[in-house]
Structures are given as structure tokens and as C-alpha cells.
C-alpha positions, 0 to 999 in steps of 0.5 A, spaced: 130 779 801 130 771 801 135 768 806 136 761 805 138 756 811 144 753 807 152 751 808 157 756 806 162 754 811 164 748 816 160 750 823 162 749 830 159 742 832 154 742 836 149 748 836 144 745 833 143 740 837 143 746 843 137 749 839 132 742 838 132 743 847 129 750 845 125 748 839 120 746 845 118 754 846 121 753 853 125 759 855 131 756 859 138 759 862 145 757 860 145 753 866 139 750 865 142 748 858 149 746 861 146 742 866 141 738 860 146 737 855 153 735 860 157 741 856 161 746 860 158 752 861 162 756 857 162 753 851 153 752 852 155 760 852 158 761 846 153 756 842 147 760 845 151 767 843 151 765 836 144 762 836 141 769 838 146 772 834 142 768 828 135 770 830 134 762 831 133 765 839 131 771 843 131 773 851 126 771 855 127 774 861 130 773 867 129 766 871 128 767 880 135 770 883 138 765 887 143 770 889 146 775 886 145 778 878 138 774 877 140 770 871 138 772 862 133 766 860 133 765 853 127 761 847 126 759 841 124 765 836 119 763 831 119 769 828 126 768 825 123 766 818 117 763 814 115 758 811 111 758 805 105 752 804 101 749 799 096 744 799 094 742 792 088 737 791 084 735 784 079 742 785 083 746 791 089 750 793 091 753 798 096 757 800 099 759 806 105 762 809 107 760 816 112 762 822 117 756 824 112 754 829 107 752 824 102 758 826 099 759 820 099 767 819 095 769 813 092 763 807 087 763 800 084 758 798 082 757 790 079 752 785 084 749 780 083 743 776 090 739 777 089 737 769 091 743 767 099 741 768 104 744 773 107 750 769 100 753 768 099 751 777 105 753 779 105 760 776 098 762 779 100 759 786 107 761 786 103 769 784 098 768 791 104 765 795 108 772 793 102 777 794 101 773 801 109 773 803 109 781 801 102 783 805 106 778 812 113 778 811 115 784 814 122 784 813 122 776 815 126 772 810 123 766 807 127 759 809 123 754 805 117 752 801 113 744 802 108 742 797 103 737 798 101 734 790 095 728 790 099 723 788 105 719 789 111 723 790 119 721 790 120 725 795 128 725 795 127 729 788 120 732 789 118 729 783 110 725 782 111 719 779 106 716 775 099 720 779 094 718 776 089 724 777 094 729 775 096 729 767 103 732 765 106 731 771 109 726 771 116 726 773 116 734 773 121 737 777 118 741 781 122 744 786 127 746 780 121 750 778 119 753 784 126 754 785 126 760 779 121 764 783 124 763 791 130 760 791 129 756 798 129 749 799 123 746 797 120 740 799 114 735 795 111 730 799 105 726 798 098 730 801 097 725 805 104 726 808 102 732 810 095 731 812 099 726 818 103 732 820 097 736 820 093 732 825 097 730 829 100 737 831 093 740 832 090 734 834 094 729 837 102 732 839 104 727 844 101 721 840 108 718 837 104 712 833 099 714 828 096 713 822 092 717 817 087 714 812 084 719 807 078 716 803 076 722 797 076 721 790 083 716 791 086 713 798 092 713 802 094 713 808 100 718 813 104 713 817 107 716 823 111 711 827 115 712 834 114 721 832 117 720 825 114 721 818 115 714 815 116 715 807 119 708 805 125 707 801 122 711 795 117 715 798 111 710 797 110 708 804 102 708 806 099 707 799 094 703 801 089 704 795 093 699 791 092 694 796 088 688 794 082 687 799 081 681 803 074 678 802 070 678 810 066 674 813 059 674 809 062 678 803 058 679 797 064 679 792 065 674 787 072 670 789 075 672 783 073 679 784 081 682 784 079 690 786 084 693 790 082 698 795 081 704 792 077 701 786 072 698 791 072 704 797 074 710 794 069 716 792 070 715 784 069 707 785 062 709 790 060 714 785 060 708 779 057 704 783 051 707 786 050 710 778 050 703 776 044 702 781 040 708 777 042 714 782 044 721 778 052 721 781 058 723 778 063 725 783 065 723 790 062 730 792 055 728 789 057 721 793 057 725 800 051 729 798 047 724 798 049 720 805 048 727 808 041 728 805 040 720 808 040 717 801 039 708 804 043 706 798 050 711 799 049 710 806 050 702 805 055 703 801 059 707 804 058 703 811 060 697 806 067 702 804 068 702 812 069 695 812 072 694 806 078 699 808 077 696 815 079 690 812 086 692 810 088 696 816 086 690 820 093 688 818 096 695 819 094 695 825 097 688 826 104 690 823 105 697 826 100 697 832 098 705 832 095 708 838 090 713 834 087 711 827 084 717 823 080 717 818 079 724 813 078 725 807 071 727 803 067 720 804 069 720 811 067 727 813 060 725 810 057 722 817 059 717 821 058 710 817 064 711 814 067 710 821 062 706 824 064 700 817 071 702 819 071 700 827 067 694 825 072 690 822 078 693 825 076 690 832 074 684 830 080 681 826 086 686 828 089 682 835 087 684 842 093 687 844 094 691 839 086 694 839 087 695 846 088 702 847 087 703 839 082 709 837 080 710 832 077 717 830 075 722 823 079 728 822 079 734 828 083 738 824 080 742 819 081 745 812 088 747 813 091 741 816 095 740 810 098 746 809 099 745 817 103 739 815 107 742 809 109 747 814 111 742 819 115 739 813 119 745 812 121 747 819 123 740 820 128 740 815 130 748 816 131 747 823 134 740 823 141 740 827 145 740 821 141 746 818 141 750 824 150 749 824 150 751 817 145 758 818 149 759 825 156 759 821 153 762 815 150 768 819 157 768 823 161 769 816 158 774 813 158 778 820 165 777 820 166 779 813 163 786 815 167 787 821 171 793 821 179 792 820 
């Protein structure tokens, strides 16, 4: 049965904000939480009471005694749903289905063609997310579902607007469609977003500023700054491919060269590149297999990409002055010569308060980090304040409804 974290009448202030203290995993007394938040004791009482109430807590135990009846400890219980998370790229799927803390329980992963178009797409996901949810859920309910897409997204609505690698789904409505399935919140960002939020949980989670480059067959970048995701006014913040390239030092492109970034840089621009110097290479995949198999004119080329990406973060490093860079994607985990072209320029051009303390790494988080993110994406949404106030008095109502006259 679907349970879905949604108003149905005006909550009581403040229980959700009683419930981002917990969300840490820390089990804590009602003393503890008064003490935190300046509330009377009994009013923290009646706000954890109806957190439990809701599944959104459990007891944890009991605290040392000071005298007396020791005192009941409480903790987030992230058991209270699930998630469903989906990663979907040019050539690959995946779904996953996830706790509130993100742990991902159970995932498949298969081979699409993005081109194939959204219906086609979302039935045969929406069929494994299905299998997945009836093999884990376990009587859990599902609270929400977060896609990532690769290409631009309009993340207030959920629809990918003008992606150049994904025909027919322009402007599609995609959580209306997915809505006909599982009627929960659902959220569409672009897979860089969700590749930021996955890194910096498995990797960096007291890193509050980072910024994550992919370069695969396009480029992007997820910018976290001060702890938050940084989407922009219409959802096209970090779209760093359509950048124009400033021209180094020693360059040897012609001055009227106007290429962005990702026609310069990205695995399809390489692919083209190295095919037209006599190379037998038709895809970014094709690209990285030659760097790994020590090919002197891909490695090159993609030193020269590092340089080339290296010169546009320069000025991101200047702007938003990050702790961590993380370079993911396809080209960057063919080897380290993407990285060491990267580090090159960004140390030398960026200026040195900002590179002080700046690190600039490939990505550790491995093959599940976007549905990692997608799920993260849904807990923050679900489990916001304003969320939790509404699920509290959703649940308070109907507890109401069936009590006993």
C-alpha cells in the first residue's frame, strides 16, 4: 500500500523541526531535545510522541540514570519508508530502492538506448522499480520516487528541456507519468545533481562546498555550496559544456576557434578528433579503451581535455571557491591524465587563497552514486520540516478518524 508524505490537515508547528535534530541518526532524550531547542519539556514531549506515532522515530533505549527512572532515549527510524531511485543514462539503468537514510537495499542495473523515448523507458523501469519494491518492501510504504535524466532538466516541474542526446523527451511530463504507477512525489533532476549528492555522502559528508565535473560523452558539473545543491533559477546551474573555452598559454587553437567546452573536451569531441587523425574510434567508450590500453595520441588528447576543462573551473574556482573538485564520468576514470590536465591549469590560473586548501580528486563513490543522490534527493524532500508537519497530522487524522466513540 502506497502512503504518501502529503497535507491532508494544518499540523501543529514545530515537529518537523524537532525531527531534523534526529535525522543525524543520534539517539537522544526528551530533555536532550529540550535542552537543544529552548521548548518546554512538555511540549517536546507531545511533538516526539507524535513522531513515534508516525514510524518517523523509534525507542532507542534507555540513557544512564541520574537518579531515579533512567530516561527513554529516542532516534531517527529510517525504516519508516523507501524510496525508489533511478539513474538513467544514454546506455544504462538503474534502479534502486532505498531506506530514508539513503542505504540502498536492492538495485538492477540493464542496457537501454535513451532514444528509444520516455514511455517506452519508463514502463520497462517503472516494471523493475515494481519487482524490486515487491521483493524488499516489506509492508514499508513508498514515499517517493527521484530520477536522474542526462540532460537539462526544469526541476520545478520535472521536465527535460531540449536534451540533446535524449529524442522525444523534450518538455515530457515526467512525473505525471510516473505518477500513473506510483502515486508519490516525484522528483527529476539532472544526473550530475544526483552524482553530486552521491559523492559527497559516501565520500565527503562534512565537505559543505563541492563541485562535481562529469566528462562522458557530454559535460556538467553538480555544484554543492554552503551544504546545498545549487539548481539556479530554472534548474541549469553548473551546465559548464556550453561554456566557451579560454584560450591558454601555448594553445594551439586558431583564435577564431569558438567551440565550447563540451565540443572541445567531452568523449564524443575526442572520439571525433582521434578518428580524424586515422584512429579506428566511434565512442567515448572506444576512447577510454584506447587510453587504457596506452594509445600515445588518446592519452594526449585527453591530457589536453584536462586542460581545457581546467580552464573553465579555473574561473569556477574563483567564483565559488569549493574545497574539493571531483572529476567522474567515463574519460575521467580511463586513468589519471584527464586529472593531472585538470590540475595543471586550475593551480596555475585560479588564485591562491582559493586553491589554498582546494583538492582536486576522481570520483570514489562508484557505480551506484546517482541513485545514491536520487535517493538523498528524495529524503530531502520527504523528510523536510514542512513534510514531516504534514505526515505527523496526516497520520494524527486518521488515528483520529478510527478511534472509538
Amino acid at each position: 500500500m502506497v502512503d504518501v508524505l502529503r497535507p491532508v490537515t494544518v499540523p501543529s508547528p514545530g515537529t518537523g523541526e524537532i525531527f531534523q535534530i534526529l535525522r543525524d541518526g543520534q539517539a537522544r532524550t526528551k530533555a536532550e531535545l529540550a535542552a537543544l531547542t529552548g521548548l518546554a519539556r512538555s511540549t517536546v514531549a507531545l511533538r516526539v510522541d507524535a513522531l513515534l506515532a508516525a514510524g518517523l522515530l523509534r525507542p532507542a533505549g534507555e540513557a544512564a540514570s541520574t537518579g531515579g527512572r533512567p530516561p527513554a532515549r529516542v532516534a531517527f527510524n529510517p525504516r519508516a519508508g523507501l524510496s525508489l531511485a533511478v539513474d538513467l543514462g544514454a546506455t544504462h539503468a538503474t534502479v534502486a530502492v532505498a531506506d530514508l537514510s539513503g542505504v540502498i537495499l536492492d538495485a538492477r542495473t540493464r542496457t537501454i538506448d535513451i532514444g528509444d523515448g520516455p514511455e517506452k523507458l519508463l514502463d520497462t523501469i517503472l516494471a523493475d522499480g515494481a519487482a524490486l519494491l515487491a521483493a524488499t518492501a516489506d509492508g514499508l510504504p513508498l514515499v517517493g520516487v527521484g530520477i536522474g535524466v542526462p540532460g537539462p532538466v526544469e526541476h520545478s516541474t520535472g521536465r527535460p528541456t531540449n536534451p540533446p542526446i535524449m529524442p522525444g523527451w523534450d518538455r515530457f511530463d515526467v512525473p505525471a507519468y510516473v505518477q500513473r504507477t506510483f502515486d508519490v512525489p516525484v522528483l527529476v533532476d539532472n544526473d550530475v545533481n544526483i552524482l553530486a549528492l552521491g559523492e559527497q555522502a559516501t565520500s565527503w559528508p562534512r565537505v559543505d562546498d563541492l563541485i562535481f565535473v562529469k566528462v562522458s560523452t557530454g559535460i556538467g558539473a553538480g555544484i554543492i555550496a554552503g551544504g546545498q545543491l545549487q539548481r539556479g533559477a530554472q534548474g541549469s546551474a553548473g551546465d559548464m559544456g556550453h561554456v566557451q573555452v579560454p584560450r591558454g598559454a601555448g594553445s594551439e587553437r586558431d583564435p577564431d576557434d569558438e567551440r565550447d567546452l563540451e565540443a572541445l573536451a567531452s568523449g564524443s569531441a575526442l572520439a571525433i578528433a582521434l578518428r580524424a587523425a586515422g584512429h579506428e574510434v566511434h565512442s567515448a567508450s572506444d576512447v577510454v579503451d584506447l587510453v587504457r590500453g596506452g594509445n600515445a595520441a588518446a592519452i594526449e588528447a585527453t591530457r589536453q581535455a584536462g586542460r581545457d576543462v581546467g580552464e573553465v573551473l579555473a574561473t569556477v574556482v574563483n567564483l565559488l571557491n569549493p574545497s574539493i573538485i571531483v572529476l567522474g564520468g567515463s574519460i575521467a576514470r580511463a586513468g589519471e591524465h584527464l586529472l593531472a590536465g585538470v590540475r595543471e591549469v586550475v593551480y596555475r590560473r585560479s588564485i591562491p587563497l582559493a586553491t589554498q586548501h582546494l583538492a582536486i580528486v576522481q570520483s570514489q563513490a562508484g557505480d551506484r552514486a546517482a541513485v545514491l543522490g536520487a535517493a538523498i534527493m528524495v529524503a530531502r524532500e520527504v523528510l523536510s520540516p514542512a513534510s514531516v508537519d504534514r505526515y505527523v497530522a496526516a497520520k494524527g487524522s486518521k488515528s483520529a478518524d478510527s478511534a472509538p466513540i
